[in-house]
C-alpha positions, 0 to 999 in steps of 0.5 A: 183658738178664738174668744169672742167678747163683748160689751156695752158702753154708755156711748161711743166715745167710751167704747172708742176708748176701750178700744183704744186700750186694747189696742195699746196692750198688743190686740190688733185693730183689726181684731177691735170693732166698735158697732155704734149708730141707731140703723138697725138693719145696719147695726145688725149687720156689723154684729153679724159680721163681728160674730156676736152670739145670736141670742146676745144680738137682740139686747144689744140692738135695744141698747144701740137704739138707746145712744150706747155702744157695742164693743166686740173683741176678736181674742186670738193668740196675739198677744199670749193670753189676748183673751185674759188680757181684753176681760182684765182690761174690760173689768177695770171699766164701766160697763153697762149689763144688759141682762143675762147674755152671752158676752163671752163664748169660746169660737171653734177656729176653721180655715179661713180664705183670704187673698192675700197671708199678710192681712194688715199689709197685703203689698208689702212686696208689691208697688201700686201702680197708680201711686209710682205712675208706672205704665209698664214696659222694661226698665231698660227702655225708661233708662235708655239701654238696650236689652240685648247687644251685638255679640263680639268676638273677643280674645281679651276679657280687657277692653280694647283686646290688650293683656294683663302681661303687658300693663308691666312690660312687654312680655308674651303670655307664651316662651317659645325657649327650648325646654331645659332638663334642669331649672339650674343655669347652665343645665347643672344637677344639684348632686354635682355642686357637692361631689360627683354622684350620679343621678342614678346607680347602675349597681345591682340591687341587694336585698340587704342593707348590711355591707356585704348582703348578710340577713343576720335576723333571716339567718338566725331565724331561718326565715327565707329573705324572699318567699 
């Protein structure tokens, strides 16, 4: 939503100032024109673009050939409420009434076309040539790299082909030693530190864990221990 609105000033200087504190109070300037000058053709073209009502056009450009000044302010929706804003600010000043004309209409918004979304900053990600005397080319060549080098079969991500093993002490990365069954010296089993006991039991296997087999909650029951 677009709110255009319009005063005249006495001249310039205070329709500058105006502008100023309209400024200040969070409308952006591009939003803020001041149309000033006794061109007609030229002051008509300003209005035009500033999207003055055409009916309002023709009592401004009287007041213009007369020293005075236009302000046109753009109210869009920065800052909240701009529109509210600009008319409390514009009322507390002295204005000139130029009769009964349209100083304030309701602007239906449409797509706009611009090359570029940021409008105050358009490069704010690009630098400008003709400022940095940059001519284009790669970075590596200004700094004197090159861009690709020779590949080299390497075994070591260490410079030099060495191994983080042998920073300490002279240590291969690989034990050709026989593989041991036990990690105990001499080969030992932790069940022989205690009392000899076998790794492993060559008794038949029982369904119960009660000496002597017996499945008293089975029996009692009369359930088979298997089915």
């Amino acid at each position: 939503m677009t709110n255009i609105i319009s005063r005249v000033f006495e001249d310039e200087a205070a329709a500058r100032y105006a502008a100023e504190r309209i400024v200040f109070r969070g409308v952006p300037s591009r939003d803020v024109k001041v149309i000033a000058g006794s061109d007609a053709e030229a002051t008509n073209a300003k209005m035009a673009q500033a999207e003055v009502d055409d009916g309002t056009m023709s009592a401004y450009a009287s007041a213009l050939e007369k020293g005075q000044a236009v302000l046109v302010v753009r109210a869009t929706y920065k800052p909240l409420t701009a529109a509210t804003v600009v008319r409390d600010l514009l009322s507390k000043m002295d204005t000139i009434d130029v009769g009964d004309v349209v100083e304030d209409y309701y602007r239906v918004d449409g797509p706009e076309v611009a090359s570029s979304v940021l409008k105050e900053h358009p490069l704010f990600l690009t630098v400008r040539f003709d400022r940095t005397g940059y001519s284009g080319g790669p970075v590596t060549k200004g700094l004197g790299w090159r861009m690709l080098s020779q590949r080299r079969a390497r075994t070591s991500a260490i410079r030099g082909g060495g191994f983080k093993s042998r920073v300490f002490w002279p240590m291969p990365l690989l034990s050709t030693k026989q593989r041991k069954k036990s990690v105990i010296s001499g080969g030992r089993y932790m069940s022989k530190a205690f009392w000899p006991m076998a790794l492993l039991s060559t008794k038949p296997r029982s369904n119960s864990v009660i000496k002597g087999g017996d499945l008293p909650l089975s029996r009692a029951l009369g359930w088979p221990a298997v089915s």
